[in-house]
RONUNU-902948 format. One record per residue: residue in one letter; x, y, z of N, C-alpha, C in turn. Coordinates in steps of 0.05 Angstrom, whole numbers, padded with zeros to 5 digits, always signed. Layout:
AXYZXYZXYZ ...
END
This chain:
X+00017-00024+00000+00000+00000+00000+00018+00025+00000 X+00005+00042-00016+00016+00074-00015+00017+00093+00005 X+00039+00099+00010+00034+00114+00031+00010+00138+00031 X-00005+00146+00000-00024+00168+00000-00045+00151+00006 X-00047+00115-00001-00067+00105-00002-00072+00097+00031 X-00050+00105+00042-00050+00092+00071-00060+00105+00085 X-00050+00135+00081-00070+00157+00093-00096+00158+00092 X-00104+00156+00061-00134+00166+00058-00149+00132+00070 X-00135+00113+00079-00148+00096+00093-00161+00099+00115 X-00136+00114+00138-00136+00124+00157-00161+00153+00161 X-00163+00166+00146-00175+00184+00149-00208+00171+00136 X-00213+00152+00134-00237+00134+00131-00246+00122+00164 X-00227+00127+00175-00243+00108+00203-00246+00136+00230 X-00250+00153+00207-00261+00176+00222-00231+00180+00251 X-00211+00198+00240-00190+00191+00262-00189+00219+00288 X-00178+00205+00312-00185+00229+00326-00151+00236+00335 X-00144+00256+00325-00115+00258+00320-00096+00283+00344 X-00072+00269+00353-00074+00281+00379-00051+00304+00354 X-00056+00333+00365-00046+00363+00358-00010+00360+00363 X+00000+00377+00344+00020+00388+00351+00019+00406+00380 X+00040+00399+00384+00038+00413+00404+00077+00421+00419 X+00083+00441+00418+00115+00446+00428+00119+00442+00461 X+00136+00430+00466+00140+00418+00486+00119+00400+00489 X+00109+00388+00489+00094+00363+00496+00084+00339+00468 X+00081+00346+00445+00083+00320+00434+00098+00300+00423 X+00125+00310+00451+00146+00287+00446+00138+00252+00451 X+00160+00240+00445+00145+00211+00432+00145+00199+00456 X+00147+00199+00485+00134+00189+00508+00105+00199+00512 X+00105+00225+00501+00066+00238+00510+00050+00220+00472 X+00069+00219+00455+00052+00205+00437+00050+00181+00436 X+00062+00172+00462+00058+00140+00465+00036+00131+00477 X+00042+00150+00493+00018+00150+00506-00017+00154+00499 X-00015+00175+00487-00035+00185+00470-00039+00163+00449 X-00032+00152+00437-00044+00130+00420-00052+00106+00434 X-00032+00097+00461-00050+00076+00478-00077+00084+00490 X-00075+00104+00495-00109+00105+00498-00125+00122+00471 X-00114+00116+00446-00138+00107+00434-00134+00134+00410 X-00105+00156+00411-00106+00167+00387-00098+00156+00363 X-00115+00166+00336-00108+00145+00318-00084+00157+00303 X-00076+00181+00299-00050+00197+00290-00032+00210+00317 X-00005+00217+00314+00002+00236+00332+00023+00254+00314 X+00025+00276+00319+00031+00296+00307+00065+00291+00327 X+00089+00305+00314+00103+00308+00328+00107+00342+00337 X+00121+00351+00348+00124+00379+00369+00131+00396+00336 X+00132+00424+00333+00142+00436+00319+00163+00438+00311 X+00174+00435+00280+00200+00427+00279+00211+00452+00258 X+00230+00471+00269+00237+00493+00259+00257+00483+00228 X+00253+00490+00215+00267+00484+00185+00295+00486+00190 X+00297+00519+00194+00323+00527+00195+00340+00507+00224 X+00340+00502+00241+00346+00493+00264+00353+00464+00248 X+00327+00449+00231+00332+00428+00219+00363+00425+00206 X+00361+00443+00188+00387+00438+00165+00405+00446+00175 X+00408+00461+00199+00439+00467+00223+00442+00452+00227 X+00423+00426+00236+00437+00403+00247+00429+00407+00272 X+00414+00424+00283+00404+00425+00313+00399+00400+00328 X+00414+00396+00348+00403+00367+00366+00381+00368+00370 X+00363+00387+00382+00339+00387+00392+00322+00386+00366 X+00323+00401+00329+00304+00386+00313+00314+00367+00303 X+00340+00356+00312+00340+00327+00298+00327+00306+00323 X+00323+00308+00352+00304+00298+00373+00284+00288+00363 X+00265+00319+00361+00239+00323+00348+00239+00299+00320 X+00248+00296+00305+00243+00287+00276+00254+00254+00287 X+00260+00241+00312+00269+00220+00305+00252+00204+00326 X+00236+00188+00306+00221+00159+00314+00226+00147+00313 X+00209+00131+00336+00212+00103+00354+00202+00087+00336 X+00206+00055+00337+00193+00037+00321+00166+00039+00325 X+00151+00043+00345+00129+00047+00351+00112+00073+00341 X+00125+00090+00335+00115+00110+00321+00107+00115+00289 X+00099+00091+00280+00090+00092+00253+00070+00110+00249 X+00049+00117+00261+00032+00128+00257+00033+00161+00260 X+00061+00169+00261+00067+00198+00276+00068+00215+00244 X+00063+00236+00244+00071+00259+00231+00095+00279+00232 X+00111+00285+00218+00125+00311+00224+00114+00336+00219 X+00114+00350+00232+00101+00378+00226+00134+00396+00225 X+00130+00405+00206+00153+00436+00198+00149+00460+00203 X+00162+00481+00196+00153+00508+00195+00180+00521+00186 X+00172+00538+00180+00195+00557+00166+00178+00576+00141 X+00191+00600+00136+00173+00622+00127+00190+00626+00094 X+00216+00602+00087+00226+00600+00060+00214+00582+00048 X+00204+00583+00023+00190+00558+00018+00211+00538-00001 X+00232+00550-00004+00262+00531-00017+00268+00509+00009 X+00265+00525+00030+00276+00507+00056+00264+00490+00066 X+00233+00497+00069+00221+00487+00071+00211+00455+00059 X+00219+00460+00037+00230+00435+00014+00245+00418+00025 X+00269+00435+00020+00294+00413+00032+00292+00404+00062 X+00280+00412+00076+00267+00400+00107+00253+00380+00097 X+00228+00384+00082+00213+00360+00082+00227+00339+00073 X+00245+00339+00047+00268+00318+00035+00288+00307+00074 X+00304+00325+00081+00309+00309+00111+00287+00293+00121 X+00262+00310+00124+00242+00292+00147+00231+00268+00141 X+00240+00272+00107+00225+00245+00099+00238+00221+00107 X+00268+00223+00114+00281+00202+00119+00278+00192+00137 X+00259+00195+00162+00256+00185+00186+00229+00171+00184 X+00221+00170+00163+00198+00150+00139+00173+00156+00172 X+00157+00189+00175+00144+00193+00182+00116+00182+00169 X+00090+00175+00177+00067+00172+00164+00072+00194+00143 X+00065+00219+00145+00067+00241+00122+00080+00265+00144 X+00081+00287+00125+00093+00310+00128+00075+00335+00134 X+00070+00354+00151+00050+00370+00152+00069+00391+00161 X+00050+00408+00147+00062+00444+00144+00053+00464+00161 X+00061+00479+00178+00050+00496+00203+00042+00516+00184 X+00021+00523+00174+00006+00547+00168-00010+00560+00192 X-00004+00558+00212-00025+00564+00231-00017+00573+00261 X+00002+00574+00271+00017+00588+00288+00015+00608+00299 X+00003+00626+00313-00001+00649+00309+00016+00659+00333 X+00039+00642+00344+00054+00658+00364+00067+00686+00351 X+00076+00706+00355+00076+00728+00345+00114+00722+00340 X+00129+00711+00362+00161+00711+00342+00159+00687+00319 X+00140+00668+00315+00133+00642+00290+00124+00662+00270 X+00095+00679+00268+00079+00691+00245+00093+00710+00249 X+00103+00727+00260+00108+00752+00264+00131+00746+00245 X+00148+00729+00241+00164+00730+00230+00162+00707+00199 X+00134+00711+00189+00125+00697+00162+00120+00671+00154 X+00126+00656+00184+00128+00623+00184+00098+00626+00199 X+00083+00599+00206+00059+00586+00210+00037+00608+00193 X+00022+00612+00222-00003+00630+00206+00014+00660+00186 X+00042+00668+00192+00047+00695+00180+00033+00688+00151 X+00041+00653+00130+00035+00659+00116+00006+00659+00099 X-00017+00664+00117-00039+00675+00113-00041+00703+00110 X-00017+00720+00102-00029+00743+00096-00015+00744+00066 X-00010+00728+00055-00005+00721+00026-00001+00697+00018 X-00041+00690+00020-00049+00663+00003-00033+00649-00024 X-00028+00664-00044-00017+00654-00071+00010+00646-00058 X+00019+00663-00032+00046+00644-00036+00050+00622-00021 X+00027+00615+00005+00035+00596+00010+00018+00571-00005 X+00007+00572-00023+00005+00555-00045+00023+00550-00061 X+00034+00571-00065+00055+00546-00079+00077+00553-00073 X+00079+00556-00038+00093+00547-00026+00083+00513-00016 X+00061+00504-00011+00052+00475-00015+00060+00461-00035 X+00052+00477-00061+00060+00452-00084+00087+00445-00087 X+00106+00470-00072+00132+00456-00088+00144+00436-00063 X+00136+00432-00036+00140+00418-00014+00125+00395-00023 X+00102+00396-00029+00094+00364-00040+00099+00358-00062 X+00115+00374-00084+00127+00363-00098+00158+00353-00099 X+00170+00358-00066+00191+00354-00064+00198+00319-00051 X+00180+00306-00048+00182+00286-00027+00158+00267-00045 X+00154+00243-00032+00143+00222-00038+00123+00218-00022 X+00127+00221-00002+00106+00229+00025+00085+00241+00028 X+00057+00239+00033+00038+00256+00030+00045+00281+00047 X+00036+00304+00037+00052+00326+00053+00017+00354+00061 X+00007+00354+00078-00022+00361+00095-00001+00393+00106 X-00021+00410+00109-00032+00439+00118-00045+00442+00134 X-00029+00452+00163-00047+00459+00187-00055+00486+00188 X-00076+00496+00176-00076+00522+00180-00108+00540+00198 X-00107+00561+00199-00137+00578+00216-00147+00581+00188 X-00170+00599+00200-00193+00603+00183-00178+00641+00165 X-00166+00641+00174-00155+00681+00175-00136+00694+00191 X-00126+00708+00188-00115+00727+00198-00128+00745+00216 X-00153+00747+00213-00178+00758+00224-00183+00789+00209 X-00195+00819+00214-00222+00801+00228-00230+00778+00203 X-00265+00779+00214-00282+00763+00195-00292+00769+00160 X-00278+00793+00159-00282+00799+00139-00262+00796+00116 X-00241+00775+00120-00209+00771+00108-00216+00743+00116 X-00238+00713+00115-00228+00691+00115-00222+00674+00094 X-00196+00665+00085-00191+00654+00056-00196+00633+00054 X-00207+00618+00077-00198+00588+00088-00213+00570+00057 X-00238+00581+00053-00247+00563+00043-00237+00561+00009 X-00230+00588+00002-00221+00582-00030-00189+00579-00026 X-00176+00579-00003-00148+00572+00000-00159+00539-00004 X-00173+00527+00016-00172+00490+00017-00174+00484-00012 X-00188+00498-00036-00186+00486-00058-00164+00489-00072 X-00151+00508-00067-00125+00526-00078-00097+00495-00068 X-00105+00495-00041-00083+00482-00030-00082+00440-00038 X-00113+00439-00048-00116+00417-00051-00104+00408-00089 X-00111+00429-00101-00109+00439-00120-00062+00428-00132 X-00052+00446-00109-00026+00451-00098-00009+00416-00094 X-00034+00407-00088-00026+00371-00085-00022+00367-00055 X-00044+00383-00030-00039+00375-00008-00055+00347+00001 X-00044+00337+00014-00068+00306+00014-00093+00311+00039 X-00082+00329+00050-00105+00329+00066-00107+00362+00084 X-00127+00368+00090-00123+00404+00112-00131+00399+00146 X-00126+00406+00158-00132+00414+00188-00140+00445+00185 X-00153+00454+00196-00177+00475+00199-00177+00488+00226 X-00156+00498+00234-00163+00510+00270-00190+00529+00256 X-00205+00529+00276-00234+00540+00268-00232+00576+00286 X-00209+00584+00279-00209+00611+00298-00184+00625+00275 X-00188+00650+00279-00166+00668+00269-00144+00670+00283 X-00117+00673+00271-00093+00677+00276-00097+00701+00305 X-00115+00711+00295-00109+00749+00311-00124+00732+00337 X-00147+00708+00339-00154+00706+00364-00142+00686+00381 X-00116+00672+00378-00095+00659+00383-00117+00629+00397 X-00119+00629+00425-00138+00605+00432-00166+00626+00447 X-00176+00638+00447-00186+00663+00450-00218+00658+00441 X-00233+00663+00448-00259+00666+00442-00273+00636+00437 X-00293+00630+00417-00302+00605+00407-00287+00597+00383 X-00284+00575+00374-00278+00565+00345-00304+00568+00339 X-00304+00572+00308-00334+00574+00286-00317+00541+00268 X-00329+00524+00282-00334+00498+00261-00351+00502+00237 X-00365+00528+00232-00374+00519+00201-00360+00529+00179 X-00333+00547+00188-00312+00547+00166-00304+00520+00161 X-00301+00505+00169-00286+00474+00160-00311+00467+00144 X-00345+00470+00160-00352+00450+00140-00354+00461+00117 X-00351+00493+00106-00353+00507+00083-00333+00500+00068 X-00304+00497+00075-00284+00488+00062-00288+00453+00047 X-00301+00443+00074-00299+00415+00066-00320+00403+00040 X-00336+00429+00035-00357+00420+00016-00340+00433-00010 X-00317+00443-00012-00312+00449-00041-00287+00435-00037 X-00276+00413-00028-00247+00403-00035-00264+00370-00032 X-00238+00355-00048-00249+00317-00048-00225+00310-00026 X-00196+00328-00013-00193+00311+00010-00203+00318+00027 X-00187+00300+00045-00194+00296+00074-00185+00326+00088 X-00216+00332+00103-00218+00358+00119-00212+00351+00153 X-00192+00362+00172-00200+00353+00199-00204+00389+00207 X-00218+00380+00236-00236+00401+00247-00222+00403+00271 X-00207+00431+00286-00180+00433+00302-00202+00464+00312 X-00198+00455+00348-00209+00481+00359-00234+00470+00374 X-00233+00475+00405-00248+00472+00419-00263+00448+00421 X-00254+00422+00406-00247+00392+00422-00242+00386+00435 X-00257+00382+00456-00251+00379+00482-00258+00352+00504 X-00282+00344+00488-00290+00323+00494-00306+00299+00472 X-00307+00279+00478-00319+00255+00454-00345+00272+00450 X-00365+00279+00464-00391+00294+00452-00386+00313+00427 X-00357+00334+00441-00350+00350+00413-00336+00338+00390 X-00316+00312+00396-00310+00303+00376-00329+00285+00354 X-00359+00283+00368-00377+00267+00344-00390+00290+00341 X-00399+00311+00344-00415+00336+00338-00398+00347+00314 X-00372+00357+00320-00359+00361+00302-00364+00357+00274 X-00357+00329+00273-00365+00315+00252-00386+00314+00232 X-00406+00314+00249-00439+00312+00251-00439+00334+00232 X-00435+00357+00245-00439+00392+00242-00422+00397+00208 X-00397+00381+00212-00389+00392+00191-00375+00370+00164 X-00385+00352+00169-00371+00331+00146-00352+00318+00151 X-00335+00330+00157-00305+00329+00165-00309+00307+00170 X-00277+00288+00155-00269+00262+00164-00256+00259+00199 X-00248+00271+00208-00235+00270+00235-00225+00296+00253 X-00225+00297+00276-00216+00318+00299-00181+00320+00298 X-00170+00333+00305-00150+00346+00325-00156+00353+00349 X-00140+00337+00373-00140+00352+00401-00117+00366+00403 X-00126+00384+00416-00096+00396+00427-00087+00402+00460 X-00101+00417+00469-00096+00436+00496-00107+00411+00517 X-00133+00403+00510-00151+00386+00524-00130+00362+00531 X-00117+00344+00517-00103+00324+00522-00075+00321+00535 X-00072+00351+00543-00047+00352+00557-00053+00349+00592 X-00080+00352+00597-00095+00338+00627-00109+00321+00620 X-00111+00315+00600-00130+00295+00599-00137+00268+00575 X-00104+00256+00567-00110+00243+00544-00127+00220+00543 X-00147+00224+00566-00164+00194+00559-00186+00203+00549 X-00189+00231+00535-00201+00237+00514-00214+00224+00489 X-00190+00213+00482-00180+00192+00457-00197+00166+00462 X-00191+00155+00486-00209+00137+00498-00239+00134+00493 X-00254+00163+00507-00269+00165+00511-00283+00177+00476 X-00276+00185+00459-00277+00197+00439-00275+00171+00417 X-00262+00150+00420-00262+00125+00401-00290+00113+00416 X-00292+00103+00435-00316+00095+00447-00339+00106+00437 X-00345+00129+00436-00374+00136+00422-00376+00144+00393 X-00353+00150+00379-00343+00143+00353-00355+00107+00345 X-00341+00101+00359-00345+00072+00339-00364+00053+00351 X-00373+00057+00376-00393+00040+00386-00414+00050+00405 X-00419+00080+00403-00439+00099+00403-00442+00088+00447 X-00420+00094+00446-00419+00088+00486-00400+00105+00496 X-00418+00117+00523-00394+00128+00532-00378+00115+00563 X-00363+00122+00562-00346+00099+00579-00340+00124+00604 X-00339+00106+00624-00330+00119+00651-00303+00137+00647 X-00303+00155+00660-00288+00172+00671-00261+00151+00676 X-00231+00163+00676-00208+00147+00697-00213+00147+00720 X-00211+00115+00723-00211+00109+00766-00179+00128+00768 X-00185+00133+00793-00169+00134+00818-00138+00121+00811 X-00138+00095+00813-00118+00085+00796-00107+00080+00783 X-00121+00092+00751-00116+00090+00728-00092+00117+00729 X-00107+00146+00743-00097+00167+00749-00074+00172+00757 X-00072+00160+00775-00043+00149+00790-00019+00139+00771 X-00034+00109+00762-00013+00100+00743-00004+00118+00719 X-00022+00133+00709-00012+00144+00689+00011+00172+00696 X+00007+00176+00722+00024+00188+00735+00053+00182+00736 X+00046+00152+00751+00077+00142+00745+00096+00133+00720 X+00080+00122+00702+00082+00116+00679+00102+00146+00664 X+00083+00159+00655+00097+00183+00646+00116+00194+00662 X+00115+00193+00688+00146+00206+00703+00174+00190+00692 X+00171+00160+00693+00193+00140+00694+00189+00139+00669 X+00172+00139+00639+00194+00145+00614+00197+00172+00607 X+00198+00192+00614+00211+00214+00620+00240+00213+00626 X+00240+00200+00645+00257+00199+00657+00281+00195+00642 X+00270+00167+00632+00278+00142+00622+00291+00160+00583 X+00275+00175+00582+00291+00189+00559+00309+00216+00559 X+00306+00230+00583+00316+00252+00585+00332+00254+00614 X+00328+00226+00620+00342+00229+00650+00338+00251+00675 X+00348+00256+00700+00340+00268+00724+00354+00301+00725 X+00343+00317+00728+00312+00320+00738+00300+00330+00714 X+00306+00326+00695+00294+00345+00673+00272+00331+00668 X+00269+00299+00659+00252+00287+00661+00223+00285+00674 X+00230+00286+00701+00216+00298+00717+00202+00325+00720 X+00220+00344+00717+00212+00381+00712+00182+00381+00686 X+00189+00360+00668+00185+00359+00638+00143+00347+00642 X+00143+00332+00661+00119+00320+00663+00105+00337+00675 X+00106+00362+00691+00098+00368+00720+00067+00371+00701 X+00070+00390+00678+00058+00402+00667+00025+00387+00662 X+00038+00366+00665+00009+00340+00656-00003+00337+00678 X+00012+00334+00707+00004+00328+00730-00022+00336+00741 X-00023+00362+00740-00048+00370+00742-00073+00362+00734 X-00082+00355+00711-00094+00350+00696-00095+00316+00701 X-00073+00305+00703-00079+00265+00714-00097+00263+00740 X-00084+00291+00751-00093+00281+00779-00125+00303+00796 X-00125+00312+00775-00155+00326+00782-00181+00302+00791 X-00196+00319+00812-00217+00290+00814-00202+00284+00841 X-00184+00278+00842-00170+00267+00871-00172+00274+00900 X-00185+00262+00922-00178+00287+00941-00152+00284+00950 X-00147+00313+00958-00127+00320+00963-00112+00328+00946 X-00117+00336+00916-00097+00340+00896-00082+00354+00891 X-00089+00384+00907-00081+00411+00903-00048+00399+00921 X-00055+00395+00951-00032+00381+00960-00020+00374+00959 X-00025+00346+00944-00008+00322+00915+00013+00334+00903 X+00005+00358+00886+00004+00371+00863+00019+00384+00880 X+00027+00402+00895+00049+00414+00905+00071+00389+00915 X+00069+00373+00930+00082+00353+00939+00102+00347+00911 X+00097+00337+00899+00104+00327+00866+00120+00356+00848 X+00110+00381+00854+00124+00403+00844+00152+00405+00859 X+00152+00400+00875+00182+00407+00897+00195+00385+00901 X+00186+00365+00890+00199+00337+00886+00225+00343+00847 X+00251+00330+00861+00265+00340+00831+00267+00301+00820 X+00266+00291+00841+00270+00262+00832+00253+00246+00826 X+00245+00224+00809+00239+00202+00804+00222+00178+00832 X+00245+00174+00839+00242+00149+00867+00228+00169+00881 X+00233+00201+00896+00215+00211+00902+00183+00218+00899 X+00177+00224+00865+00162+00225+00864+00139+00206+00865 X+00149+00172+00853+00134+00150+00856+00132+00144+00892 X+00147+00153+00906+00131+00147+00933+00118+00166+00944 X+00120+00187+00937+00088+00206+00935+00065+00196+00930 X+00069+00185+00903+00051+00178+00891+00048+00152+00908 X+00055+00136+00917+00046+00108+00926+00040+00116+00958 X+00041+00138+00967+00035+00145+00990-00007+00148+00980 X-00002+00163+00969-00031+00171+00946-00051+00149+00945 X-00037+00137+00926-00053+00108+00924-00059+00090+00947 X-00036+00084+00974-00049+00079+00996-00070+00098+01011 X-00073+00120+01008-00095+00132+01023-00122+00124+01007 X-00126+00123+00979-00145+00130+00964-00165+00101+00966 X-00137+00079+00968-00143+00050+00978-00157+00050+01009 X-00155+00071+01031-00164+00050+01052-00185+00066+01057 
END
């Protein structure tokens, strides 16, 4: 099978795909995120220029585990020559496909003409697309917003034909303008407007938050599949809960107590286990919150575990935890 044919397989079983995301969708949080139940994982943002220096940290980013077949690379860079020759490197780490940050709207990324900057000159990042997917073998997808904002500047929908047009295999749709960063509501019916004038695959990015919104989504707008983003960094049993009424119209309990826990420890010790002490540790705190909500005593926990720099420390916190919650 083709790798374009492999995709558009994938994007047939309606997929619920965990977001780029910097600092966190390194390949211990996307391991995770696909055991409970995401069907893509995006990898962290991968700077072009940083790429072709030879940067340790984007050669990190770009290098998969055997287990990571199903991962994406996402790029960015505001040259569309470089941008090329990035995708030619990234292909070598034989990612599922290649996806393009159109959508960024941190102000030193757009501010400086990379992610969303290049929504304020459509024609070029079209063919700034065609000549990236014409550089590689790899299906090569567009994460981009609806605008620059306001509402009266949205290109989204004759860009998706433009970009499909360009030879992108597939779009992601953050359903909000660049100018409203995560800010206000997403408008899901830009995606479904886009998705009715292009034949690929449309996903729907923005205020997914839970399985109800990831089948509404859908429902609302055609769209073959979701992006999570923000939501899954407290809470990736999203995915879980989001394949469950996806495919067998049930919704499944909440995480026990212990599930919470474990996934606590779990992620501290391969952290660990890839980045060693204490960084490893520093590196998870961020999730903590969010595992361990629901708990009594969590706020407590949750400080306990912040002032903790070690490993063995933190799992006997945590197993102090789990004996209280037990008796």
């Amino acid at each position: 099978m083709s790798p374009h044919d492999r995709l558009r397989l994938l994007y047939t079983q309606k997929p619920v795909v965990l977001a780029p995301m910097e600092d966190v969708t390194d390949v211990v949080f996307r391991r995770a995120c696909r055991k409970l139940g995401a069907t893509i994982a995006m990898t962290e943002f991968v700077n072009v220029e940083g790429l072709l220096r030879g940067c340790r940290n984007a050669a990190r980013k770009i290098r998969l585990a055997p287990d990571d077949a199903l991962t994406a690379i996402q790029i960015y860079g505001s040259n569309p020559e470089r941008l090329a020759e990035a995708a030619r490197l990234a292909e070598e780490a034989q990612p599922l496909f290649i996806d393009i940050n159109c959508g960024c709207w941190v102000p030193k990324i757009a501010g400086r003409g990379a992610g969303a900057g290049w929504l304020r000159d459509p024609a070029a990042m079209v063919a700034m697309a065609r000549l990236v997917a014409g550089s590689v073998s790899l299906p090569v997808t567009v994460k981009t917003r609806i605008g620059l904002g306001p509402e009266s500047h949205m290109p989204v929908v004759d860009l998706a034909r433009r970009l499909e047009d360009a030879g992108a295999a597939a779009i992601t749709i953050h359903c909000r303008t660049a100018q409203m960063g995560h800010s206000g509501e997403a408008d899901w019916s830009w995606a479904a407007r886009a998705r009715e004038v292009v034949r690929i695959p449309v996903l729907v990015n923005g205020d997914v938050r839970s399985a109800g919104d990831a089948k509404r989504a859908m429902e609302e707008t055609g769209c073959e599949g979701v992006m999570v983003g923000r939501r899954a960094i407290e809470h990736p049993w999203v995915f879980r809960e989001a394949r469950a009424l996806l495919d067998r119209a049930q919704y499944v309990p909440a995480p026990t107590v212990e599930e919470r826990l474990a996934l606590c420890r779990e992620h501290l010790a391969a952290n660990v286990a890839q980045r060693g002490e204490p960084h490893g540790v520093h590196c998870t705190r961020r999730h903590l919150a969010g595992y361990l909500k629901g708990l009594h005593g969590a706020a407590a926990l949750r400080q306990e575990l912040n002032a903790c720099d070690s490993l063995e420390g933190c799992l006997e916190i945590l197993d102090g935890a789990r004996e209280r919650a037990a008796a």
